[in-house]
C-alpha positions, 0 to 999 in steps of 0.5 A: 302805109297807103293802098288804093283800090285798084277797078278792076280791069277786064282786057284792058277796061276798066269795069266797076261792080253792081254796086257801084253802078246801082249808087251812079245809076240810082237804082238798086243792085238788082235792077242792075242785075236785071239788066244785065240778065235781060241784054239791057246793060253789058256786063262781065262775071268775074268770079263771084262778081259780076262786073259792068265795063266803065263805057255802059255806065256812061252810056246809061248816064247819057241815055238818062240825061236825053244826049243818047248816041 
């Protein structure tokens, strides 16, 4: 029997977890964290986790790559 992993879905976007982010960003889990705390970077506390909508991370990715909106 095969499951998948569901992201996880805060009002309806898709969010995924610091880790994740840190692994597409490069950097680590607490700057991450970091960013969040400092306004850097929206995130969303879910419980124990604390989640980044899946658009900030794009928006990084395109900040980082020059093509900033």
């Amino acid at each position: 029997m095969e499951t998948t992993l569901e992201r996880p879905e805060v009002g309806h976007v898709t969010a995924l977890r610091v880790t994740e982010v840190a692994k597409i960003l490069g950097v680590s889990g607490q700057t991450v964290r970091n960013w969040g705390r400092e306004g850097k970077l929206r995130t969303t506390r879910l419980g124990k986790f604390i989640l980044v909508p899946q658009a900030e991370v794009e928006r990084l990715v395109r900040q980082v790559e020059g093509r900033d909106e």
